[in-house]
C-alpha positions in Angstrom: -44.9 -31.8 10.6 -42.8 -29.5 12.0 -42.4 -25.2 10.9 -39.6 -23.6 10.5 -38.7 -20.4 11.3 -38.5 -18.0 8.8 -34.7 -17.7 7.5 -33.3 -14.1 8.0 -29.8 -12.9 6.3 -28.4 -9.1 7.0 -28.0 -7.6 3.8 -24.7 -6.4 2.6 -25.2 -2.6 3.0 -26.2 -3.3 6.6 -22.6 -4.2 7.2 -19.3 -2.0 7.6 -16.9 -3.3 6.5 -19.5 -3.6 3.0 -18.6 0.0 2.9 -15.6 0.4 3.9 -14.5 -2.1 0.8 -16.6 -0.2 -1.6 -15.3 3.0 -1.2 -11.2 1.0 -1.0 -12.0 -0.9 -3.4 -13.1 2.1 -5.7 -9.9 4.1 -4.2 -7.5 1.5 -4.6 -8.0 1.1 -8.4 -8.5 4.6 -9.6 -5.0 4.8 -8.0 -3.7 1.1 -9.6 -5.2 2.8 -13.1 -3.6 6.2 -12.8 -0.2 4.9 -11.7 -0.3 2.2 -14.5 0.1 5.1 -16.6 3.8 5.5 -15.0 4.7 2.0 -15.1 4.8 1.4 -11.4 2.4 -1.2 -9.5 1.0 -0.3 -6.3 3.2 -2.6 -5.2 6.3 -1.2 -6.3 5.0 2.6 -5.4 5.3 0.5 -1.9 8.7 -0.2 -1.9 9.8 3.0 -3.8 8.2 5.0 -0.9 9.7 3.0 1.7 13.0 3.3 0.5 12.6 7.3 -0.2 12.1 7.5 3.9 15.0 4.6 4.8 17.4 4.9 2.2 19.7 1.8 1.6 18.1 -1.3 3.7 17.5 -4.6 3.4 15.0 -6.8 1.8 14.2 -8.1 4.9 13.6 -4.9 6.4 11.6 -3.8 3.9 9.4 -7.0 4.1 9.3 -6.0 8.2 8.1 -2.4 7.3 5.6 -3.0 4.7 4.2 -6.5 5.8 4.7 -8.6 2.2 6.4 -11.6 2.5 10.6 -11.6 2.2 9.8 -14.0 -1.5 7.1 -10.5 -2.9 10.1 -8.5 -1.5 12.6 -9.7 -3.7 10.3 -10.1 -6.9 9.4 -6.4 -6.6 13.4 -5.8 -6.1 14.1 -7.4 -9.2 11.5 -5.9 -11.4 12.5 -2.7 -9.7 15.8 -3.4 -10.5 15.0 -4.2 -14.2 13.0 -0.8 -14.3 16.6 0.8 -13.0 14.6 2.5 -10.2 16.1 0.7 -7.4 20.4 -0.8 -7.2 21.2 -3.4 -5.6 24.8 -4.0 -3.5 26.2 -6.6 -0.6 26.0 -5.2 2.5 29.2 -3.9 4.1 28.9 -6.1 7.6 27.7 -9.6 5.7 28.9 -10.1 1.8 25.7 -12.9 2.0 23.3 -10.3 2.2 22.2 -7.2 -0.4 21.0 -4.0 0.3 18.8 -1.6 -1.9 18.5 1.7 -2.4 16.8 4.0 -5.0 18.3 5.1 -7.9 18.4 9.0 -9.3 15.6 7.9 -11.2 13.8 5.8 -8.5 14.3 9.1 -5.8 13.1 11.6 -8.9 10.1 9.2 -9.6 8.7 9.0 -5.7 7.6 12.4 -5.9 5.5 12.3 -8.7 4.0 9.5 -7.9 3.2 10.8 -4.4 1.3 13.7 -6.4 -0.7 11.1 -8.1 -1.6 9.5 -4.5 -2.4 12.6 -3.0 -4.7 13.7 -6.0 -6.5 10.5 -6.0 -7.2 10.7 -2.2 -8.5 14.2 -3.3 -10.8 12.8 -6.1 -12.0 10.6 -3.6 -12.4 12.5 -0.3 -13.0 16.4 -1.2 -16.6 16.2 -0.4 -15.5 15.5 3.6 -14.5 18.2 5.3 -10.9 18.4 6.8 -11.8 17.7 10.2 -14.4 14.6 8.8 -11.2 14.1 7.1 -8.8 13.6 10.3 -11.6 11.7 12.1 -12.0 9.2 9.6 -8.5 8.5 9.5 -8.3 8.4 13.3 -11.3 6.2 13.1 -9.0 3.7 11.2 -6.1 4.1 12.6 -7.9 2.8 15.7 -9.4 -0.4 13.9 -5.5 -0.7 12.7 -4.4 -0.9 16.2 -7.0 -2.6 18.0 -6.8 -5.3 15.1 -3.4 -5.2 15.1 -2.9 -4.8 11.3 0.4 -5.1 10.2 0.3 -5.4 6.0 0.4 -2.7 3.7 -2.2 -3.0 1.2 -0.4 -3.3 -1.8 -3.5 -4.6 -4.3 
C-alpha cells in the first residue's frame, strides 16, 4: 500500500491579492454605503465623473473610457437620465447617434460627491504616510500596466 504525501494548501493571508481585496473590498463599500446616502451608485458616480472631465460624448466613448460594456453604458444613461443628472441629444454629425452631457444638477452634484470619495480614501488611508501614500499608488499603477487593466471598478 502506497503513502501519500502529506497535502499542503497556502493559506489565504499568505497571498496578495488576499489583501489587496480586503482592504478594496472594505474601501469599496464604505464608499457604495456613504454615496447611497446621495442616491448615486458607484456606477453612476463613474459616469458622472467622466462626463465632468469630457463634457458632451458619446455612450460609446464613455464605455471606451471607463471599460463597462456599451449595454451597462446605456442603462446607467437612462437611470441617469431619469435622476435628471445627465441630458441626452442626437449628435450634430450623425442624427443615429446621441450624445450626453451633465445637467446643472449632474455638474453641481460631481463635486460633492468627489468630497465623499476623497474623505473615504481618508478614512481608509490616514494611517500611511503621504509618501507610503504615493508609493502604494505607484505600486498599482504598475500592476495596472503590466496587467494591462482596462475596467473601472464600478462594484
Amino acid at each position: 500500500m502506497k503513502t501519500q504525501a502529506p497535502q499542503t494548501a497556502s493559506g489565504l493571508e499568505s497571498h496578495t491579492g488576499f489583501w489587496l481585496r480586503f482592504v478594496s473590498n472594505h474601501v469599496s463599500h464604505s464608499f457604495a454605503r456613504k454615496l447611497a446616502n446621495t442616491g448615486v451608485t458607484v456606477a453612476e458616480w463613474v459616469i458622472l465623473r467622466e462626463l465632468f472631465d469630457t463634457g458632451e460624448t458619446s455612450p460609446s466613448r464613455l464605455a471606451a473610457s471607463s471599460g463597462l460594456t456599451r449595454g451597462a453604458v446605456s442603462k446607467l444613461v437612462d437611470r441617469l437620465l431619469h435622476k435628471h443628472l445627465v441630458s441626452r441629444a442626437e449628435a450634430d454629425e450623425d442624427r443615429r447617434f446621441q450624445d450626453v452631457k451633465l445637467t446643472a444638477a449632474g455638474r453641481a452634484l460631481v463635486p460633492r460627491l468627489a468630497a465623499i470619495a476623497d474623505r473615504n480614501d481618508e478614512e481608509f488611508f490616514s494611517d500611511l504616510s503621504t509618501k507610503e501614500q504615493e508609493a502604494l499608488v505607484a505600486t498599482l499603477k504598475k500592476l495596472v500596466a503590466a496587467n494591462k487593466l482596462k475596467k473601472i471598478p464600478t462594484t
